[in-house]
MDTraj code that builds the backbone (N, CA, C; nanometers):
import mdtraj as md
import numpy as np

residues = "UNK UNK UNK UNK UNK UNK UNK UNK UNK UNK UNK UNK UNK UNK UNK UNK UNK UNK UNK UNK UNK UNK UNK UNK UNK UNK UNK UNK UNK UNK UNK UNK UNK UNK UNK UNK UNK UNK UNK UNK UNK UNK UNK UNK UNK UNK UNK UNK UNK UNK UNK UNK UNK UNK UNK UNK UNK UNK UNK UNK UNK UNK UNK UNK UNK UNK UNK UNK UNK UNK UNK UNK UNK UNK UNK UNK UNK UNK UNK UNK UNK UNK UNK UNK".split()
xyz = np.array([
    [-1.3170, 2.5045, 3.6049],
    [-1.2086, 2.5838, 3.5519],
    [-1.2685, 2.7098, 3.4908],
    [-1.2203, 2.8598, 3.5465],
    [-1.2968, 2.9900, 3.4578],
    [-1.2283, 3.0066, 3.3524],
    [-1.2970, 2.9899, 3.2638],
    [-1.3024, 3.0755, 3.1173],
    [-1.2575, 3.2083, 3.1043],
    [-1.1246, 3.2302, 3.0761],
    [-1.1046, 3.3584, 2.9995],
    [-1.1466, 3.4482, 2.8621],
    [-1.1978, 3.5384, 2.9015],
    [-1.2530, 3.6440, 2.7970],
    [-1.1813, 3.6636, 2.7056],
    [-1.1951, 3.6640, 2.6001],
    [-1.1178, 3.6838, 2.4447],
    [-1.1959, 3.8330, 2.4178],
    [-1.0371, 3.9280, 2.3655],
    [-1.1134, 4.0294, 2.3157],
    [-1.0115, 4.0182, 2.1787],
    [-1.1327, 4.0285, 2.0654],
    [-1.1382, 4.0435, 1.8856],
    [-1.0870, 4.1795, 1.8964],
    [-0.9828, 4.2310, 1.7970],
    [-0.9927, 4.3154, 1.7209],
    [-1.0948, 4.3417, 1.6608],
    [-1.1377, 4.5230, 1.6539],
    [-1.2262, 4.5386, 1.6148],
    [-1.1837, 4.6084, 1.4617],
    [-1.2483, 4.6444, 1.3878],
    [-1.2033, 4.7630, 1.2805],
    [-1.1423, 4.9024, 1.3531],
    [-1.1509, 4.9360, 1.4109],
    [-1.0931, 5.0695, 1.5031],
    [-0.9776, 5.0202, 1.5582],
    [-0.9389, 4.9206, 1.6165],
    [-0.8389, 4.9304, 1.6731],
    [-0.7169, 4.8052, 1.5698],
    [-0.7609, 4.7693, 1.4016],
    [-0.6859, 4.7414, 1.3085],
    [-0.5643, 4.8372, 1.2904],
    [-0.4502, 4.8034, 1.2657],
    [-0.3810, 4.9375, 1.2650],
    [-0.3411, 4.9345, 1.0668],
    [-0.3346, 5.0386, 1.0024],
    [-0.3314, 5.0461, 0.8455],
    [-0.2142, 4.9862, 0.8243],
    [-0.2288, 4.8811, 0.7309],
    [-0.1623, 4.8254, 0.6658],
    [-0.1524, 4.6513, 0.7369],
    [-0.2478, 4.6595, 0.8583],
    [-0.2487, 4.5221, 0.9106],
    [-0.3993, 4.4271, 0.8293],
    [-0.3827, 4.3214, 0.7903],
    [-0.5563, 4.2604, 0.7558],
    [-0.5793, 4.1885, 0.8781],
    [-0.6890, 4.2311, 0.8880],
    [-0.7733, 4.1106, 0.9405],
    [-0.7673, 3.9774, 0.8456],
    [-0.8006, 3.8471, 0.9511],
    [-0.7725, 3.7492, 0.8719],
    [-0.8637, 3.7081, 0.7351],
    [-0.9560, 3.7350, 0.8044],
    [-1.1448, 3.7313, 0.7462],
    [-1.1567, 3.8179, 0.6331],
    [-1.0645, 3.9199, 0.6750],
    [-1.1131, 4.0292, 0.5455],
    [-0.9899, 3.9927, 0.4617],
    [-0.8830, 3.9964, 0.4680],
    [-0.7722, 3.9518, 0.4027],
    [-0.8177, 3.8359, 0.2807],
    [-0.8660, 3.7446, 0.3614],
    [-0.8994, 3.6170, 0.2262],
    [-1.0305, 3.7235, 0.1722],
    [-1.0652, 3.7529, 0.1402],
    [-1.1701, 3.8326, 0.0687],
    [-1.1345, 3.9705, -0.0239],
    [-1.0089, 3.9883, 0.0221],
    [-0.9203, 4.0712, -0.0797],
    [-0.8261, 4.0269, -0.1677],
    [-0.8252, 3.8991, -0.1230],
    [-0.7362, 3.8187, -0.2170],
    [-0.7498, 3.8563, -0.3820],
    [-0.6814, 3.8719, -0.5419],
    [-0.7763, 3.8716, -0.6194],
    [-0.8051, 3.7488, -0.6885],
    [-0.8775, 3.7584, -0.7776],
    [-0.9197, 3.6294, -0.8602],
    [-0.8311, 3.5399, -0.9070],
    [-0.7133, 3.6292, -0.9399],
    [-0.6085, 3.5227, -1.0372],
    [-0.5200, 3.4564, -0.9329],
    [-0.5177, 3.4991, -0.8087],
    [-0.4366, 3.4152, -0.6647],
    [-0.4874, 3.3273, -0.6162],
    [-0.6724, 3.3403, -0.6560],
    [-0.7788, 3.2715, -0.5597],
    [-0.7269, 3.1020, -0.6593],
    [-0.7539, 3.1896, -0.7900],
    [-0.7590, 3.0464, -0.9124],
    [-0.6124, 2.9679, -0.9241],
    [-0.5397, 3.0131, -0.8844],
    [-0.3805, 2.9854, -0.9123],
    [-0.3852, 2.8940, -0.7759],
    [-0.3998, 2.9211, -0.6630],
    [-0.3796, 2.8748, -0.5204],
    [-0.5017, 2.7253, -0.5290],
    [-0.6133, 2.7574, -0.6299],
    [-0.6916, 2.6721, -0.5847],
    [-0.6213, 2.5070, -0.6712],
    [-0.6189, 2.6011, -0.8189],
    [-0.5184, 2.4820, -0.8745],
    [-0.4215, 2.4264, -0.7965],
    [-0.3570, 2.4816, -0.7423],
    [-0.2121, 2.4303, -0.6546],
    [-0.2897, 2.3086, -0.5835],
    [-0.4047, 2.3177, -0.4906],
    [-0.4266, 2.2207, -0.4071],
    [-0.4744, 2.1182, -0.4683],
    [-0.5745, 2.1606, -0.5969],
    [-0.6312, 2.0707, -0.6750],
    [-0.5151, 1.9628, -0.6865],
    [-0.4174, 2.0634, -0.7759],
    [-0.3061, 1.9269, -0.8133],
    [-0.2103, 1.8401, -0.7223],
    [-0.1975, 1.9048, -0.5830],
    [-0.1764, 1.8681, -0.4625],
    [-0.2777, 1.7467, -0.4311],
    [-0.4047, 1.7348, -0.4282],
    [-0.5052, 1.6700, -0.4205],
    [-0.4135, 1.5621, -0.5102],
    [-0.4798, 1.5913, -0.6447],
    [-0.4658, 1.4428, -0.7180],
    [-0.3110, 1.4108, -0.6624],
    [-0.2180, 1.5054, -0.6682],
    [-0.0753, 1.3659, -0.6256],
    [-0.0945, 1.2947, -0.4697],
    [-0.2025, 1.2852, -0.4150],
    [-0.2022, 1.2494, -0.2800],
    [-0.2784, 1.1361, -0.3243],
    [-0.3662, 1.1038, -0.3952],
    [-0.4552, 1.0943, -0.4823],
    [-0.3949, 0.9491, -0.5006],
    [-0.2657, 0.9981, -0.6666],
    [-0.1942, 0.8871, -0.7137],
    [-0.1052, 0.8385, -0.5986],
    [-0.0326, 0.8823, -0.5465],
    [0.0036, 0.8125, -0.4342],
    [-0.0772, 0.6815, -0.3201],
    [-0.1376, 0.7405, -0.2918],
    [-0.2709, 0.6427, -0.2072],
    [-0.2593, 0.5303, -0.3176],
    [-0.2889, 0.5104, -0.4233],
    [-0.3861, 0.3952, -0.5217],
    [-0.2581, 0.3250, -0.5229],
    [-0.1481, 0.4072, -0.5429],
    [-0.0189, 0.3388, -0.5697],
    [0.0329, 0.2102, -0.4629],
    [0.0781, 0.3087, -0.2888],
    [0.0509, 0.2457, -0.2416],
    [-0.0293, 0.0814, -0.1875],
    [-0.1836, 0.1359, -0.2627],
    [-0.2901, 0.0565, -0.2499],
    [-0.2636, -0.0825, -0.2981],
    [-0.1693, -0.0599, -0.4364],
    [-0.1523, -0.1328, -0.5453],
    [-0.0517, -0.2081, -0.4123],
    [0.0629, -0.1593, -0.4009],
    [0.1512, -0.2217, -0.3239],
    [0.1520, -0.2974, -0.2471],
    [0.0584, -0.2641, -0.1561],
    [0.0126, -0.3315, -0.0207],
    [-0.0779, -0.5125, -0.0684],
    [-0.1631, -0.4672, -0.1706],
    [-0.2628, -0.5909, -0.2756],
    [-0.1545, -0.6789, -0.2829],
    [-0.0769, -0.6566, -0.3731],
    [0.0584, -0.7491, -0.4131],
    [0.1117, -0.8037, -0.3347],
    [0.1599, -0.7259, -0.2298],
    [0.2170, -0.8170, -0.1126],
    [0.1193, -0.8922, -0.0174],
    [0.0228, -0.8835, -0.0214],
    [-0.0595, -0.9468, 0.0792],
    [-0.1486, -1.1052, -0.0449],
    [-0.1498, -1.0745, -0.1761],
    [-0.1555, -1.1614, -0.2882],
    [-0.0297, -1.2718, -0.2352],
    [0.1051, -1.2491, -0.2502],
    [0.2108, -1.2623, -0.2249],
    [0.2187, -1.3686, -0.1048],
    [0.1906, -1.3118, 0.0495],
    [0.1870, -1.3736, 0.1050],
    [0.0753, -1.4763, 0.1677],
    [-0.0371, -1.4698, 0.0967],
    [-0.1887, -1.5862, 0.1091],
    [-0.1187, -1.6936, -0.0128],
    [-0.0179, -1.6641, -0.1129],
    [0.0144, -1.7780, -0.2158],
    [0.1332, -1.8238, -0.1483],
    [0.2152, -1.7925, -0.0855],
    [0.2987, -1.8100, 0.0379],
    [0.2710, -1.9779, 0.1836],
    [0.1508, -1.9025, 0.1488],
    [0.0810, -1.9630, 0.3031],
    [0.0118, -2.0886, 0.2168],
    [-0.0317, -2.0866, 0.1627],
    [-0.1401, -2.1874, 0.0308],
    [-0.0473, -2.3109, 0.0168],
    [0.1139, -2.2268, -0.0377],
    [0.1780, -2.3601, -0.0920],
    [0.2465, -2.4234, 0.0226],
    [0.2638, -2.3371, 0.1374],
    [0.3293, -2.3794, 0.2806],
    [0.2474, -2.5121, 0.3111],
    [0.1136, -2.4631, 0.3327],
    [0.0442, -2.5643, 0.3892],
    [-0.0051, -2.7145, 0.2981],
    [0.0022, -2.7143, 0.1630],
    [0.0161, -2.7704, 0.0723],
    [0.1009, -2.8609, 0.0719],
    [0.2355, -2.8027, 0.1049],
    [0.3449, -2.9133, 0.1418],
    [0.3370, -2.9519, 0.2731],
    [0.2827, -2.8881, 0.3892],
    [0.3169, -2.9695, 0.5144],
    [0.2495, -3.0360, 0.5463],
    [0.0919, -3.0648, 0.4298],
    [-0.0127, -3.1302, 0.5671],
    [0.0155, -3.2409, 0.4605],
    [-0.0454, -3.3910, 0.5374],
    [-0.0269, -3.4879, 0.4699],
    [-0.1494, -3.5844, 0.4690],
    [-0.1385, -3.6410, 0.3329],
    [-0.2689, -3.6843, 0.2513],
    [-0.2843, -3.7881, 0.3378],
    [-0.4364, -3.8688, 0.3089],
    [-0.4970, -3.9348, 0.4316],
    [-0.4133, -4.0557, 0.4013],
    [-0.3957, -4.1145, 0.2342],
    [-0.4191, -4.2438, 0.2154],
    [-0.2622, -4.2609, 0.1413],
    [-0.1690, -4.1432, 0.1716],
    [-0.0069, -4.1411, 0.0958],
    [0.0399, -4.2397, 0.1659],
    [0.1262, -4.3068, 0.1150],
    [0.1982, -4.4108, 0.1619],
    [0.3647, -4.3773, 0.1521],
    [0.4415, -4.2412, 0.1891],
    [0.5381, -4.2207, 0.1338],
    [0.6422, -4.2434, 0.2289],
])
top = md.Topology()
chain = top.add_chain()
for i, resn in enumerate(residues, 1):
    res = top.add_residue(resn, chain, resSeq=i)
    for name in ("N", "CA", "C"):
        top.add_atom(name, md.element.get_by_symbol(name[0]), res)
traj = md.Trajectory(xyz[None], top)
């Protein structure tokens, strides 16, 4: 299969008032860089608490159903020497 040629914008043919993508994040200023980074940070941790939460959820029910299965089999199997 041939490969088609990619042609980049260069700086000459940018037209004013367009960014490049590359240069754009590098003009960003400080207080957008720090504001945006917090955002994900705290984005992060709620993905974060979510997951453990979940985590928690899933433990419980699977706790849940091995004590399920424990007392199932508890009652169905029968002792060697019962006489009932």
């Amino acid at each position: 299969m041939a490969r088609r040629k990619v042609n980049w914008p260069t700086s000459s043919t940018i037209q004013p008032g367009e960014q490049h993508t590359r240069k754009g994040r590098k003009n960003i200023p400080e207080m957008e860089k720090s504001r945006k980074m917090l955002n994900q940070e705290g984005f992060l941790r709620e993905m974060i608490s979510k997951a453990n939460e979940q985590l928690k959820k899933v433990k419980k029910e699977n706790r849940e159903k091995e004590l399920r299965g424990v007392v199932f089999k508890s009652l169905t199997t029968e002792f060697p020497n019962s006489k009932i």
